[in-house]
C-alpha distance (Angstrom), angle and dihedral (degrees) to the residues before:
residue distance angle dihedral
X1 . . .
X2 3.24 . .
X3 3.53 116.1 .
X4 3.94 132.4 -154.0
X5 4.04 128.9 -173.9
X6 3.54 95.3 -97.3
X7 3.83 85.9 50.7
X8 3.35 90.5 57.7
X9 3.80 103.8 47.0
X10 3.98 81.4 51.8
X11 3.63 97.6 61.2
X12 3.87 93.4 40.2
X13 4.04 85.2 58.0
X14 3.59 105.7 -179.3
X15 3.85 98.8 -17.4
X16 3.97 93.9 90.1
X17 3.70 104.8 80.8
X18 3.49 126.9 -178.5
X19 4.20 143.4 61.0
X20 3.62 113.4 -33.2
X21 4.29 79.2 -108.7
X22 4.28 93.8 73.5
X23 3.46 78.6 32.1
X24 3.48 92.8 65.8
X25 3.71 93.3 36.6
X26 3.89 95.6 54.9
X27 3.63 89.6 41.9
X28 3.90 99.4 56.1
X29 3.91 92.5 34.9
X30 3.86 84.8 52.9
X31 3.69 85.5 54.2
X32 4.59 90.3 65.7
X33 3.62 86.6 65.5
X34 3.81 125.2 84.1
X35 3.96 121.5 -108.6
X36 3.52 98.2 -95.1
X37 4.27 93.2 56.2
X38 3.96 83.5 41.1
X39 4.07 89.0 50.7
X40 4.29 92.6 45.1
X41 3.38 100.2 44.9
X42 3.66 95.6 49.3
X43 3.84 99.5 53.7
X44 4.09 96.4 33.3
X45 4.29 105.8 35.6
X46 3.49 130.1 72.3
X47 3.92 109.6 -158.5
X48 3.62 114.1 -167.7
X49 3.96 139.3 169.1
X50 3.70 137.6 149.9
X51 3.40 119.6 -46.7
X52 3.84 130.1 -172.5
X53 3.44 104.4 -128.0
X54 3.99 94.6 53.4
X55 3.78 135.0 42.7
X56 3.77 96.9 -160.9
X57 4.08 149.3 -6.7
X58 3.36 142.1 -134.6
X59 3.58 124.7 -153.7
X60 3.69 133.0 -166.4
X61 3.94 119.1 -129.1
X62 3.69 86.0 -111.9
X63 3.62 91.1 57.4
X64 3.56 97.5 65.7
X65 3.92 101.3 28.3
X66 4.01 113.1 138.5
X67 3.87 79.7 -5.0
X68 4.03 127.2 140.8
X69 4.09 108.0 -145.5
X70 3.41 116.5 -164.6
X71 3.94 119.1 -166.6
X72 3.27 133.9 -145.4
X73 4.04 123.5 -159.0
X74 3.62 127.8 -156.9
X75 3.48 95.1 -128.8
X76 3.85 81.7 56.6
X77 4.04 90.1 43.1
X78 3.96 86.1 62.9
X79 3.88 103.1 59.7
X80 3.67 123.0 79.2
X81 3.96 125.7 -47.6
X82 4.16 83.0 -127.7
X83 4.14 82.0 51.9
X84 3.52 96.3 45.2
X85 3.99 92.3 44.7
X86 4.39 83.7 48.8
X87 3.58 90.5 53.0
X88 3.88 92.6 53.1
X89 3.42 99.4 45.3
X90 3.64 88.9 47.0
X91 3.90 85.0 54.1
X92 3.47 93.3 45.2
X93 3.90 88.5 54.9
X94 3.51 92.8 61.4
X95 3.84 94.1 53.9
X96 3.83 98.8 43.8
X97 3.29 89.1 41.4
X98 4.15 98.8 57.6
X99 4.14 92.4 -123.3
X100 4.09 117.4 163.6
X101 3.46 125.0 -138.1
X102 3.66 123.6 -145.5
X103 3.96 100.8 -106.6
X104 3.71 101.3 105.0
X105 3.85 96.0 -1.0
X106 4.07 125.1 60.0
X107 3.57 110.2 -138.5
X108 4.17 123.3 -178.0
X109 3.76 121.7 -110.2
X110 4.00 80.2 -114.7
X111 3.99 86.5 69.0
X112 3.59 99.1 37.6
X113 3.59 88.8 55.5
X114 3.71 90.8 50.1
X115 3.72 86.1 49.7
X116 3.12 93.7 52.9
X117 4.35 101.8 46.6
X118 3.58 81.0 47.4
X119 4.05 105.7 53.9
X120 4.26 79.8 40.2
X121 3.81 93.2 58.4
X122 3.80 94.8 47.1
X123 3.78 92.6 51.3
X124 3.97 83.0 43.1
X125 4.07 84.6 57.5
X126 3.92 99.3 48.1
X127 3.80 99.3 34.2
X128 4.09 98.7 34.2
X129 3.51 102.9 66.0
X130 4.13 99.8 19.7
């Protein structure tokens, strides 16, 4: 398949939050990645920042269950697009890429750091060369 931005707000339904400007962003940045990415992270992340016509959320446990969330700040919202598109391939990486994060599970600095080269390289691959 093919897929185009509006394509890809479609299959994120209601779990791309935000102005239609990081909607944009995550929607052509999606569009670097092969199929397969496109196809997980649609059905299994949330991505959420700001938007202007609601100061918070609530979600229900359901809503998130077995569910990547990626979030995006403001303070991140006002770099660069090419910084904002890093940042969520970088993101990305660590979902595709199975990483932990040190909520319920300790991890080393060693690992973090290896978490972290490794969700850099993978944006590096999508975003380098597209």
């Amino acid at each position: 398949m093919r897929w185009t931005k509006q394509d890809i707000k479609n299959a994120f339904g209601g779990k791309l939050v935000g102005d239609d400007y990081i909607k944009n962003i995550v929607t052509s940045t999606l569009l670097k990645f092969p199929d397969q990415i496109i196809e997980y992270i649609t059905k299994n992340c949330w991505i959420l920042s700001s938007s202007p016509d609601a100061w918070a959320y609530t979600f229900r446990g359901n809503d998130l269950k077995d569910k990547h969330l990626i979030f995006l700040s403001d303070e991140l919202l006002s770099e660069t697009v090419s910084q904002i598109q890093y940042t969520l391939a970088h993101e990305i990486g660590h979902i595709i890429l199975k990483h932990r994060n040190s909520i319920n599970y300790r991890q080393s600095k060693h690992e973090i750091g290896n978490q972290e080269y490794e969700a850099d390289q993978f944006a590096k691959k999508y975003l380098v060369y597209n």
